[in-house]
N, C-alpha and C positions, 0 to 999 in steps of 0.2 A: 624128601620132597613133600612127602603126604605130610610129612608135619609142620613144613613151612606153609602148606596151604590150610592147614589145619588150623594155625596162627593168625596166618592172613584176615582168614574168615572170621576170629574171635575177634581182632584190633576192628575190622568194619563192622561188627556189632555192635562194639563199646563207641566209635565213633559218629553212627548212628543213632544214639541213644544218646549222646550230648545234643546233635542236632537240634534232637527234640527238646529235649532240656530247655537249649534256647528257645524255644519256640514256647513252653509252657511260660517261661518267664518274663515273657515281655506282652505276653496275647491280653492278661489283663490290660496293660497300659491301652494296648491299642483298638480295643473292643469298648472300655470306660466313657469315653465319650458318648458313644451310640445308645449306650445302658443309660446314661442318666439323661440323655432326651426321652428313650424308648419308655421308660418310669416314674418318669420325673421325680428323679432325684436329687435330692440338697447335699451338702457338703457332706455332711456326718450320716448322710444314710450311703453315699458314694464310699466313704472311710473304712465304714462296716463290712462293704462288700472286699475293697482292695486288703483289705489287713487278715483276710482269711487266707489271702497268697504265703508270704509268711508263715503262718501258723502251718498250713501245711508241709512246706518246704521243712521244717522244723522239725517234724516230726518223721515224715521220709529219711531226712538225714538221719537221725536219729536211731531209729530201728532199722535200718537195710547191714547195718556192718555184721550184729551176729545173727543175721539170717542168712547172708552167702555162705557166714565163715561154718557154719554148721551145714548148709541144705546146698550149696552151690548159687551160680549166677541163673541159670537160664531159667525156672520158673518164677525169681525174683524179676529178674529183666521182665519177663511178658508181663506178670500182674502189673509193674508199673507203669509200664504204657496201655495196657488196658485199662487202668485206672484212670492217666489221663486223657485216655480216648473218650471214654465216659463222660469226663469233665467238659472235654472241648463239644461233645455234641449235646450234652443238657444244656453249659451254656451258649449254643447255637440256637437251639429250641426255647428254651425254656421260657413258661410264659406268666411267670412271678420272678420277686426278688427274692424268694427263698428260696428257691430252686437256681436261680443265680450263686445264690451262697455256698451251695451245694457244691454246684459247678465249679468254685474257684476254689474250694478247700482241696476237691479230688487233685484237680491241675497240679496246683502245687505238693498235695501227697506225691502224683504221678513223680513230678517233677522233681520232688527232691530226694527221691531214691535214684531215679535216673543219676540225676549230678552226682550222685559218691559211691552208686555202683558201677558205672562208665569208670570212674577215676581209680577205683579197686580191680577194677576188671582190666585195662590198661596196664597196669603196674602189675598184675599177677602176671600177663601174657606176654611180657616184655623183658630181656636178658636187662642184666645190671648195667650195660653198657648203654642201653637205645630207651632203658625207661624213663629217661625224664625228658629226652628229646620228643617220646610218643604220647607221653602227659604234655607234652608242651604243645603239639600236635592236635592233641584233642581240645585245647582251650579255642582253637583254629574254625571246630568245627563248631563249638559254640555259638562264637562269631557267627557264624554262618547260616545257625537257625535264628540270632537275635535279629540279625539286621531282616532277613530274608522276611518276617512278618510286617514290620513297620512298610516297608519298600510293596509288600502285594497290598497291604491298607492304602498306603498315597496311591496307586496306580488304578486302582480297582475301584474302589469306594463309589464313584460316580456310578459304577456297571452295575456292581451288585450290591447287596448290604453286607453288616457281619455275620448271620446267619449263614449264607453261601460260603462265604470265607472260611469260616471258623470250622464250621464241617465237613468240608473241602480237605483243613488241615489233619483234622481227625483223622477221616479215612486215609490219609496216604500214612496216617500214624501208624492204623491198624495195619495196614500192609504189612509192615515190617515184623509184624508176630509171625508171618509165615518166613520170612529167612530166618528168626532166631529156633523154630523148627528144629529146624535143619542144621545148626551148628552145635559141634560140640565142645564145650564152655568147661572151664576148670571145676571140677568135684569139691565140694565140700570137704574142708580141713579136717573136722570131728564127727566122726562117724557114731560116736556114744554117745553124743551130748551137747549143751554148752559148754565151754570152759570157764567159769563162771570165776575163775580164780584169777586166771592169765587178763578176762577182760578186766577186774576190779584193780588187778597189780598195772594197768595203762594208767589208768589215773593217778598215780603214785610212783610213776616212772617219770623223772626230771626231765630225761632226753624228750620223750612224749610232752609234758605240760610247755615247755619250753616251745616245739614244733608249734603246738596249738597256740599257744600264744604268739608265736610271730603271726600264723593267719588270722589269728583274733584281732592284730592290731593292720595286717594286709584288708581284713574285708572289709573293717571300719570307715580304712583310709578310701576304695573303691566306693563306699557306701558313700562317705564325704560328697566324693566326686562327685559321682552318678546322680546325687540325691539335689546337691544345692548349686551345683556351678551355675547353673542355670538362672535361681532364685540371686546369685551370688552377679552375676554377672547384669540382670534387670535393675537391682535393687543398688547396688555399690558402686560399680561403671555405667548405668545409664543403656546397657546395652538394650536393643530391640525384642520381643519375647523371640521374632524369625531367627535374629540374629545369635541371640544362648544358646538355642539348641542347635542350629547350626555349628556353631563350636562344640556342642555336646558330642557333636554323629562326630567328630574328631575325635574324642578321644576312644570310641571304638572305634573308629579305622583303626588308631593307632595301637588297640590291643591286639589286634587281629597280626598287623603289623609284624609285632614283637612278639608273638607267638610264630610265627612263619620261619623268622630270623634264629630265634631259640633253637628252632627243632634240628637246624644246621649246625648252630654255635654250640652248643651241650654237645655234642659230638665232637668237640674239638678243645674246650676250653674249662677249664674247674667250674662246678655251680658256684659256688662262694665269689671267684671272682665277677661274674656274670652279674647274681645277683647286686653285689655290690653296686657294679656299674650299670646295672638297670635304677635301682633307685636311685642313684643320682640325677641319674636323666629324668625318672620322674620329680623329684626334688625340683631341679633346675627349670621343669615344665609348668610346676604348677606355681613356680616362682616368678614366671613371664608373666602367666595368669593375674598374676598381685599387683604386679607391679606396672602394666600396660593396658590401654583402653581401645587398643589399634585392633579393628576388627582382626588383618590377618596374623598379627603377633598373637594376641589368644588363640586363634584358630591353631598355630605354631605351639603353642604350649600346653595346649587340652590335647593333643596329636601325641607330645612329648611324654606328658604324663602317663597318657593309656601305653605308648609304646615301655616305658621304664615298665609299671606296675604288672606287664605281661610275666615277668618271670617269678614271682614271689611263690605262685598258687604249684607249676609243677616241679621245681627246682625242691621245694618244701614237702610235696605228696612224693616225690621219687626218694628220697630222704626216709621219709615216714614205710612205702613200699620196701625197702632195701633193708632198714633194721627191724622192720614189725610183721615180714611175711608170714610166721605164721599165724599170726591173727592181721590179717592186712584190713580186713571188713571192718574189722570193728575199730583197729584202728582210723582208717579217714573216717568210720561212723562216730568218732569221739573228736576227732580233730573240724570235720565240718560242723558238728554242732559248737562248738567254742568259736570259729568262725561265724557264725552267725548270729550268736550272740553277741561278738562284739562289731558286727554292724549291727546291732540293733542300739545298742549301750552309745558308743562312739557319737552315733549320730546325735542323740542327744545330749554330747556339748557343745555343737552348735546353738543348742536352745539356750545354756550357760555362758557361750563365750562372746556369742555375737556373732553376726553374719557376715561382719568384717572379717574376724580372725578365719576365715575360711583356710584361705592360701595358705596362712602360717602354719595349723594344725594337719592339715596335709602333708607340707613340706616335713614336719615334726616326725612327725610318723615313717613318713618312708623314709628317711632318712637312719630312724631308730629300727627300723625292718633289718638289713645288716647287719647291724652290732650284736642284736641279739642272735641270729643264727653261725654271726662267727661264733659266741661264745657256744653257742650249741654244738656246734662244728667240735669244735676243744674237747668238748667235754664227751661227746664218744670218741675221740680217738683216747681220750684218757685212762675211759674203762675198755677199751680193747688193745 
């Protein structure tokens, strides 16, 4: 009993810890406005500020895997929320744009150790059977810190400014240092050292470059979405700028969605088959998208898309947790950094192919998401 509640308490820390995630990640988007009245800011001094989100996020990912996989989760966990506690209440305060810059580098440092030590931390505390329904679980709560900021912005805005906001979120950030206190969090793998060997032989592990590469061409394809549908749907279909993002908040309903459904279906059904028929639906969603200029048929197929695109992210980390446990940190630390670079790479062939091919290159990809993790699939049961 004492160690199912022992469990308990680890899963709502890591689930907690996404929350926030979400919340670091989207607080730029929704603060961005108020900064470039509050400074009067032009495009390219706005640019300089949002592109330090990123760069952060980059470098979180980056370094958090052999910090657990040596020193454990739990002073990892607080420094990075108190890193972006920091962030959220400079950029609340702060009364320059370099102190802004500041502000959103930290966020996203917070921020991106959060996202892949939640996803390590998950999969360490979860038997073989419930881990990828509980990664699929935790994309859930994501959801729930992205939406949860934009939604107090629209309601509030009028009451207060971003300043109340912003530091409002902070402190209930800080709060949560005092439950990870109190819980105790999986021990560090190597007690001597780095493994400096085991992390350099991931890189040169098929099974490994392969996982990475389906999230490299998963986050791009997300990056697509997220990034241009919008741009995609003003500029191609004539739609309203109300009316894009309108269809946008679909297609996070719809990840939220299929993250909900996942957490049910993984406990019943093969990830391979899941996955398969997750991208299809995204496939077939963002194929409405292309091909329809009907307010609610888009609205239908951004819905579709986010719900398909829900499984790629834990179906692929439960995979990665499962054959990489003993360096599980450094493993998602090597798999979200490729992820991220190929949303960053991806998106720039939309600047190549044209704002037309949107729908196609989407569809393209998720559709190619599948084949390559069948073949990945093959090829550990080959070598086992």
């Amino acid at each position: 009993m004492n160690s199912h509640k022992g469990n308990f308490a680890v899963l709502a820390a890591g689930f907690s810890g996404m929350v926030f995630f979400g919340v670091s990640l989207v607080v730029m988007g929704s603060v961005l406005p108020s900064l470039i009245e509050k400074f009067s800011l032009d495009t390219a001094g706005a640019s300089t500020i949002a592109g330090l989100l990123p760069l952060g996020l980059m470098l979180g990912s980056l370094v958090f895997g052999p910090v657990v996989d040596r020193y454990g989760y739990k002073k990892l966990l607080i420094a990075a929320t108190l890193a972006a506690v920091f962030g959220m209440e400079l950029l609340a305060f702060a009364p320059s744009v370099s102190l802004v810059r500041i502000a959103i580098f930290f966020i996203g440092l917070g921020g991106g150790i959060l996202n892949g030590l939640t996803s390590a931390l998950i999969s360490d505390a979860s038997s073989d059977k419930a881990r990828a329904s509980n990664l699929s679980i935790l994309g859930v709560f994501y959801t729930v810190g992205a939406i949860t900021i934009p939604l107090i912005f629209a309601s509030l805005k009028h009451i207060y400014t971003y300043t109340h906001i912003v530091s409002a979120a902070g402190v209930i950030m800080a709060c949560s240092v005092l439950y990870y206190l109190f819980v105790k969090f999986p021990e560090g793998k190597f007690e001597g050292g780095f493994p400096v060997k085991k992390m350099l032989a991931l890189a040169k592990e098929p099974a490994m470059l392969l996982l990475a590469f389906t999230l490299f061409l998963q986050s791009g394809a997300e990056g697509l979405a997220s990034n241009w549908i919008p741009s995609f749907l003003e500029k191609v279909k004539g739609f309203s700028s109300e009316n894009a993002l309108y269809a946008l908040s679909f297609m996070v309903f719809g990840m939220g969605t299929g993250r909900i459904l996942l957490g049910v279906l993984l406990r019943i059904f093969s990830k391979s088959l899941l996955l398969t028929l997750s991208m299809t639906v995204a496939a077939a969603g963002i194929t409405i998208v292309g091909l329809t200029s009907d307010n609610l048929w888009v609205s239908v197929g951004t819905f579709l898309t986010g719900m398909g695109s829900a499984a790629t992210f834990p179906v692929v980390f439960s995979v990665i947790g499962d054959k990489f446990r003993e360096v599980s940190g450094t493993a998602f630390s090597f798999a979200l950094t490729i992820a991220l670079i190929g949303n960053t790479l991806i998106n720039l062939m939309v600047g190549v192919l044209g704002l037309s091919s949107l729908t196609i290159l989407i569809a393209a990809i998720s559709l190619a998401v599948p084949v390559i993790f069948y073949f990945n699939t093959k090829y550990i049961r080959s070598k086992n």
